[in-house]
C-alpha positions in Angstrom: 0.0 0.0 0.0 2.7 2.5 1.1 4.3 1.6 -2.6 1.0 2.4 -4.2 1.0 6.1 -2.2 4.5 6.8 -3.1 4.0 6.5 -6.7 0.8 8.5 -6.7 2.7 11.6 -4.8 5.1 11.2 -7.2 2.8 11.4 -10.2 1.2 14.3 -8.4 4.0 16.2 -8.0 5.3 15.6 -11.6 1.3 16.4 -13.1 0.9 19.6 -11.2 4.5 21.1 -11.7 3.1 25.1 -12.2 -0.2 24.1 -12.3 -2.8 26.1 -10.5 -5.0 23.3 -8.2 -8.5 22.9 -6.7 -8.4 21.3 -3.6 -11.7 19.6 -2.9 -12.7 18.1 0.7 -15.7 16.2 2.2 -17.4 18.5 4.9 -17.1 15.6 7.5 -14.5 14.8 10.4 -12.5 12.7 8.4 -12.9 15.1 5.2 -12.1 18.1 7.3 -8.8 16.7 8.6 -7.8 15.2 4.9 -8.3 18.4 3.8 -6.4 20.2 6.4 -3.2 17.7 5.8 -3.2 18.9 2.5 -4.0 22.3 2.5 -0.4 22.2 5.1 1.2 20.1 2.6 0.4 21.9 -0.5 1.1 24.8 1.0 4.6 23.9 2.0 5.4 22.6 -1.4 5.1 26.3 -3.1 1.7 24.8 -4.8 -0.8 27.3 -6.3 -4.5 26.4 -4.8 -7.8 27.0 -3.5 -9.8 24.9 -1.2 -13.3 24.1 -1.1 -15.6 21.8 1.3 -18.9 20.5 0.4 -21.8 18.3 1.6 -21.6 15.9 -1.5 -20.4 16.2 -5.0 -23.5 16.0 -6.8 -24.1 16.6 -10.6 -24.9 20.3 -10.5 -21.5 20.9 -8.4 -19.7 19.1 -10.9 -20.4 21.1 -13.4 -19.2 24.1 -11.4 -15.8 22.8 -11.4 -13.0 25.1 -12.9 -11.9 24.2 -16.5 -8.5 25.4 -16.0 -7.6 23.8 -12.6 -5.9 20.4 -11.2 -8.6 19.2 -9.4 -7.8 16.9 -6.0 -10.4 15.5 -4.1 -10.6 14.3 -0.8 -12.8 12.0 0.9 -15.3 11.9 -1.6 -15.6 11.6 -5.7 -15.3 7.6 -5.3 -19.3 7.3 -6.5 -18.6 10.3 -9.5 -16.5 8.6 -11.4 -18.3 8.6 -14.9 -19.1 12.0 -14.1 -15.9 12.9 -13.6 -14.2 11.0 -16.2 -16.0 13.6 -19.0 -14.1 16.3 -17.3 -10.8 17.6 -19.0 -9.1 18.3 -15.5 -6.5 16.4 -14.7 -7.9 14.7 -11.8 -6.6 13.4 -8.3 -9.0 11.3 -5.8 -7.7 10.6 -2.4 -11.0 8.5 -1.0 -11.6 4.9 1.3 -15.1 4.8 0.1 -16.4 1.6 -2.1 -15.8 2.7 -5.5 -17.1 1.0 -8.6 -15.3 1.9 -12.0 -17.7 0.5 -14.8 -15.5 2.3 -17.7 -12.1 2.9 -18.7 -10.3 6.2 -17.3 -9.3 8.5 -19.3 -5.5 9.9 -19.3 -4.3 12.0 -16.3 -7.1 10.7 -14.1 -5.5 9.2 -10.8 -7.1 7.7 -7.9 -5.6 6.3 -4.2 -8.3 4.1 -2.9 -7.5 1.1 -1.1 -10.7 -0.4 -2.7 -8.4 -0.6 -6.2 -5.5 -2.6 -4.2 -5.6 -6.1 -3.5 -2.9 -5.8 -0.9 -5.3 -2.5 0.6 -6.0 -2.0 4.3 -9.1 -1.1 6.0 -7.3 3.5 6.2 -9.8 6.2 6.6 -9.1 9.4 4.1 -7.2 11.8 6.7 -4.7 8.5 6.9 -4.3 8.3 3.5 -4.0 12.1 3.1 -0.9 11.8 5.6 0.4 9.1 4.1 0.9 11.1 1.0 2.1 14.5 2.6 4.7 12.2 4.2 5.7 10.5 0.4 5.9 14.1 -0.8 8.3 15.4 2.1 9.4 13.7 5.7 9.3 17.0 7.2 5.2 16.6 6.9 5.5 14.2 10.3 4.0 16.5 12.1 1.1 16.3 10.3 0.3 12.4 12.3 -1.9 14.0 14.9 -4.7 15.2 12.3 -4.6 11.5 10.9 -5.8 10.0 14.4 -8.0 13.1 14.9 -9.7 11.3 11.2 -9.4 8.0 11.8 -11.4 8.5 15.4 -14.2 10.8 13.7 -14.4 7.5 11.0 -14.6 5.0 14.1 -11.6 3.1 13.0 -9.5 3.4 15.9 -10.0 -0.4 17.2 -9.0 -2.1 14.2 -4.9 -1.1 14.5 -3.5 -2.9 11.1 0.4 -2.2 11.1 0.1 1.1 8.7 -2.5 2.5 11.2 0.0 1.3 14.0 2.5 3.2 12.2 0.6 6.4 12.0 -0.2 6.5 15.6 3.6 6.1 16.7 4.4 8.8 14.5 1.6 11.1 15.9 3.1 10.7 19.2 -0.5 10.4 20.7 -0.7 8.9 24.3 -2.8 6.0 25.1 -4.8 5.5 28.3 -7.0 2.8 28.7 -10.9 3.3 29.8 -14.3 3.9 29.3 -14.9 5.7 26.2 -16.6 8.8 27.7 -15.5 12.8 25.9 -14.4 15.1 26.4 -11.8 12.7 28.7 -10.3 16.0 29.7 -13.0 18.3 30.9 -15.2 18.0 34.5 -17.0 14.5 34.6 -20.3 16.2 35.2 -20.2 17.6 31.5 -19.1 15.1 29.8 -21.3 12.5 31.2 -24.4 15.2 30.6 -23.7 16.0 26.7 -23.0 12.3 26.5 -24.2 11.2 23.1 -22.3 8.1 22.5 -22.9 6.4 24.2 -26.5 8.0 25.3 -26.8 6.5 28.4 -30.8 6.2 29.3 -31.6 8.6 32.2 -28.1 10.4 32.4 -27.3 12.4 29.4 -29.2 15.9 29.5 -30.0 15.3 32.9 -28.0 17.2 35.0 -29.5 15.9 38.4 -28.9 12.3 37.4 -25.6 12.6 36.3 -24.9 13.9 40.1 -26.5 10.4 41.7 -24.6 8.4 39.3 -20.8 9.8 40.4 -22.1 9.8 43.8 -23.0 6.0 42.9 -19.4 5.7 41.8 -18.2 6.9 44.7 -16.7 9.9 42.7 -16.9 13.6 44.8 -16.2 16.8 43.8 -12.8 18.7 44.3 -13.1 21.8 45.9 -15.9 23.1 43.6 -15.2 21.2 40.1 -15.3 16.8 39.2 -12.3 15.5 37.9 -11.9 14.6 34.4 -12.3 11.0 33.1 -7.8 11.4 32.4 -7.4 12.4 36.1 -9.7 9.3 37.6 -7.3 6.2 39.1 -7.7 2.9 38.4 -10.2 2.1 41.1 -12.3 4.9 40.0 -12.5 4.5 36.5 -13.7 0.8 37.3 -16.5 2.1 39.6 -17.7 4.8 37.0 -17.3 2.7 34.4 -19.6 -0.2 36.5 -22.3 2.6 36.7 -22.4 3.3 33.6 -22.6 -0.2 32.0 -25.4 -1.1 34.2 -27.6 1.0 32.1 -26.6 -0.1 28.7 -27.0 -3.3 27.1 -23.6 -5.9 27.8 -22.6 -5.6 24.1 -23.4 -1.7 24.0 -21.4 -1.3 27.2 -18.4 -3.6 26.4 -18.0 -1.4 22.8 -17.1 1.6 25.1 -14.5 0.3 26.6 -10.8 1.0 25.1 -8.3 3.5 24.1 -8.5 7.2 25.4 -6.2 9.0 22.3 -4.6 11.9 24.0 -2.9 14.4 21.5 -1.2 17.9 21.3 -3.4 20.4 20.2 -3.1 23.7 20.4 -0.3 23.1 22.7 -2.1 21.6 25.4 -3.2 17.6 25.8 -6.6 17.2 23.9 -9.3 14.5 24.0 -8.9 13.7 20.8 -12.4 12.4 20.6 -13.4 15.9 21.4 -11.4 17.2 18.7 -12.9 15.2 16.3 -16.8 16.0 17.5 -15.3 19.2 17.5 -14.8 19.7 14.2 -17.8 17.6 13.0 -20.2 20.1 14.7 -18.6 22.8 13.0 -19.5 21.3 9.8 -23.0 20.0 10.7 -23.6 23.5 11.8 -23.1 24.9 8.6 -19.7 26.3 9.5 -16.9 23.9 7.9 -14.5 26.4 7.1 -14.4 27.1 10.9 -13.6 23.6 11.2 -10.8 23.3 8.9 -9.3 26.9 10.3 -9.7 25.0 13.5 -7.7 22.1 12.3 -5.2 24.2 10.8 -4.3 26.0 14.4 -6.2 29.2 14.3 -6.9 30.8 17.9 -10.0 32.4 16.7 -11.8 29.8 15.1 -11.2 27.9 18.1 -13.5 30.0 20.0 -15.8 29.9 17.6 -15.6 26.3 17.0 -16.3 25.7 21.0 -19.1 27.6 21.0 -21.1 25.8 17.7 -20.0 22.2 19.6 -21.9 23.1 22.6 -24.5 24.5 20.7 -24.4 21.1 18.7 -24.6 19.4 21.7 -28.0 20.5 22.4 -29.2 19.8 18.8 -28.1 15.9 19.2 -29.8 16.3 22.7 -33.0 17.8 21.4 -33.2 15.0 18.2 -32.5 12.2 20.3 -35.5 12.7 22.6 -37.5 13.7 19.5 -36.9 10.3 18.0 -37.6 9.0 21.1 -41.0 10.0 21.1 -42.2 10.2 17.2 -44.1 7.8 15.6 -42.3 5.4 13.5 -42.5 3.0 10.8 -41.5 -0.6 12.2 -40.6 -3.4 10.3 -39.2 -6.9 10.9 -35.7 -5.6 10.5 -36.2 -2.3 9.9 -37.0 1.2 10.9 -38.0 4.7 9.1 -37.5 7.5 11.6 -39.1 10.7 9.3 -37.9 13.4 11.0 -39.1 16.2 8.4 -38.0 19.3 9.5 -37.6 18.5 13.3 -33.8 17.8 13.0 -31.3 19.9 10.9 -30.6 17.7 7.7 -26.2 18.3 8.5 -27.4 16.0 12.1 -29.8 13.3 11.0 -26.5 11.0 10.4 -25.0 11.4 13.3 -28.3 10.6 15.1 -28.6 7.4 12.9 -24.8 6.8 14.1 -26.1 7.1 18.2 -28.6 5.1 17.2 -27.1 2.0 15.4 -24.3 2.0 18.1 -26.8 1.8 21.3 -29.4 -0.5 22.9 -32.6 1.0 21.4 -32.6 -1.3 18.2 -31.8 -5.3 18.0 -28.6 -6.4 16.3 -29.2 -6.5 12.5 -32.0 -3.7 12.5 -31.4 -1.4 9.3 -32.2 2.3 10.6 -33.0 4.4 8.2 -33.6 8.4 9.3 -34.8 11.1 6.6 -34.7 14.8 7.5 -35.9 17.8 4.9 -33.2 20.2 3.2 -35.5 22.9 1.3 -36.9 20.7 -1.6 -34.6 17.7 -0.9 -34.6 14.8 1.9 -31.2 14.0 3.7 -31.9 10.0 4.3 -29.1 8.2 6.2 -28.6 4.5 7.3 -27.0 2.4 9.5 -27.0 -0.8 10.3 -27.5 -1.2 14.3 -24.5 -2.8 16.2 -22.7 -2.8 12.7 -23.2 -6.7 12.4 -25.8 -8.9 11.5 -26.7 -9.9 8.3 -24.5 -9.4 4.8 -26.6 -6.4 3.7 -24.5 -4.1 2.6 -26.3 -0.6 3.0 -24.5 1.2 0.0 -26.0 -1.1 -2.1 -29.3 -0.6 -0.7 -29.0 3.2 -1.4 -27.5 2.7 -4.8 -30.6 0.0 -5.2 -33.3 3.0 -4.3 -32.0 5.9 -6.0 -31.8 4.0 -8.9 -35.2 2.4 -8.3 -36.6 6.3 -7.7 -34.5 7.7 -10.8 -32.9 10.0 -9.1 -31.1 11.1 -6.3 -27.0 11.3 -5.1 -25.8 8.6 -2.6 -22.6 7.1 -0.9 -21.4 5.3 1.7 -19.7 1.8 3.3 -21.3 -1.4 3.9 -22.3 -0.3 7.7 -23.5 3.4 6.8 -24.5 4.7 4.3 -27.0 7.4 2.8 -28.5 9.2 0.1 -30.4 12.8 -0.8 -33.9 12.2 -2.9 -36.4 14.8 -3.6 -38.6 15.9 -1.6 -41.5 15.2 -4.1 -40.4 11.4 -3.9 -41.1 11.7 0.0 -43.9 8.8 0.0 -42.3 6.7 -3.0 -39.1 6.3 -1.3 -40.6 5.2 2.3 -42.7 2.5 0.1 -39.8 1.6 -1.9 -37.6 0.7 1.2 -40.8 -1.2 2.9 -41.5 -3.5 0.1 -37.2 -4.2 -0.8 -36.9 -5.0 2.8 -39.6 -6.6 3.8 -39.1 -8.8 -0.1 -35.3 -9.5 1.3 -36.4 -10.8 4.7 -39.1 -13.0 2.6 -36.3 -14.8 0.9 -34.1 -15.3 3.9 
């Protein structure tokens, strides 16, 4: 794989010798920090470029592209490729999504995917990205940190292959063993309140509970503040960790224990858990160019960036007891959450995400969670506990939007979604019913 990235940089660097360059990023964590890697790296290589972060890359931003630019996208552009491959550009895609090529590229169109590879590893895109910053010069080491800061906001961090292994030495990250609670470095009282993953039933958003269960744990205040999850000793951090479990399901609970990744930020020790959710609510909230001035060391948006997460918070708050109570469509192995307009379209993922990864849905159960953008819908899905059967959920989408004849989609086998009109509301809810409940038939 590492053979495979150092010819691409090399072939980059030869293609876009004086050339003027688009650089294209996916408005997500992992996109963010991919983006941020190489904005540092062509920067430091004397390139000419702009940068540009975007939801999706659908047809109508396509043909906004520049005509007279090296384009180089990030973390997105795997499911454009016939679009794409019309284009003049000389073209660049750095991408882990499933990609399927149906027709022979065209010259000077180059793509690092380790889909393409047979000898490919499971990397996220902000790992690839600093993989090939690191090709193209040594002295873009230091870059390591926003590769873990990716590979946590893509929830890759418990499968360690030996490249990822070698990332995280480089990154100089420390490692502490725990429950996976963030921000691991602020009061225990606020991170266990604006807990969303896990949502622990009872505790997060209410502050009164959260008080019984440290007192439960046997966990006091010092002088007028809790300690943070970092500071707790061993004895302690079993005892909170007890309370917590007993109020999620064993399998939920035994998914949050691990690795706490502690890294330099700002030149202070960061969760860097709360970096990553950091910069994802800065995107979700409409503001990713906060996110990746926020990635790229800027004081200001820092401030600004703290003040959307918290704001965040209380979105993901508010949708997850709206779910809760709306009414639902329930299948054998399925359910349609319609949120409308009651949750911001940028969110409805990353409340499918809480949902697939806690208690509230069996094993298997395909979630699928729809939320209006003006005249489109935003649909996500995930599968819950990211096991069960072979469905792969990128498929599915692919399956719909084809079935609708129209629509943008994307994703992995686990999660993935897709935007529809908002006309096709009805028709798509009917659609997924009667492919789902047809699949569970012939099982």
């Amino acid at each position: 794989m590492l053979e495979h990235i150092e010819n691409f940089a090399k072939l980059f660097l030869n293609k876009t010798h004086n050339q003027k360059i688009q650089l294209i990023g996916h408005f997500d964590t992992d996109g963010i920090t991919s983006t941020a890697v190489l904005t540092k790296t062509l920067d430091r290589s004397g390139k000419f470029f702009t940068t540009k972060i975007m939801k999706q890359l659908s047809s109508e931003e396509i043909d906004k592209l520049p005509k007279d630019k090296v384009l180089l996208f990030v973390d997105l552009a795997s499911g454009s490729i016939e679009k794409l491959n019309q284009l003049n550009n000389t073209i660049f895609i750095i991408d882990h999504h499933e990609i399927k090529i149906t027709t022979e590229l065209r010259e000077n169109f180059y793509i690092l995917n380790p889909h393409i590879y047979e000898d490919s590893l499971d990397l996220c895109s902000a790992e690839l990205a600093y993989l090939f910053s690191r090709a193209i010069s040594e002295d873009n080491k230091d870059l390591a940190s926003l590769a873990i800061l990716g590979m946590i906001g893509d929830t890759m961090e418990k499968n360690i292959n030996k490249i990822r292994n070698l990332i995280i030495k480089e990154s100089e990250v420390r490692i502490k063993k725990g429950f996976l609670l963030y921000p691991s470095t602020r009061p225990l009282n606020k991170a266990l309140e604006y807990s969303s993953r896990p949502f622990i039933p009872g505790i997060t958003g209410e502050k009164h509970k959260v008080i019984e269960l440290l007192k439960e744990a046997g966990i006091e205040k010092i002088g007028k503040t809790y300690k943070a999850l970092i500071d707790l000793s061993d004895e302690e951090m079993k005892n909170l960790s007890t309370a917590i479990m007993l109020r999620l399901n064993p399998q939920e609970a035994h998914d949050y224990i691990g690795n706490l990744y502690l890294v330099k930020f700002f030149n202070k020790i960061e969760d860097a858990r709360e970096l990553s959710a950091i910069i994802n609510a800065c995107s979700r909230m409409d503001n990713s160019n906060i996110a990746l001035l926020f990635c790229l060391g800027n004081k200001e948006a820092r401030k600004k960036a703290e003040k959307m997460y918290l704001k965040y918070r209380q979105h993901i708050i508010s949708g997850l007891k709206y779910v809760d109570t709306c009414e639902k469509i329930q299948g054998k192995n399925y359910v349609i959450i319609n949120a409308k307009d009651n949750i911001k379209d940028t969110i409805i993922g990353t409340i499918a995400s809480i949902l697939s990864f806690s208690s509230v849905y069996k094993e298997g159960t395909i979630i699928v969670a729809m939320a209006y953008n003006e005249d489109k819908i935003k649909v996500s899905m995930r599968m819950a506990g990211r096991k069960g059967s072979g469905r792969n959920l990128k498929e599915l989408v692919e399956s719909l939007t084809q079935s609708l004849g129209n629509g943008e989609y994307g994703g992995h086998k686990y999660a993935a979604g897709c935007t529809i009109k908002l006309e096709d509301e009805q028709k798509f809810i009917e659609l997924v019913q009667r492919k789902l409940q047809i699949e569970m038939v012939k099982m």
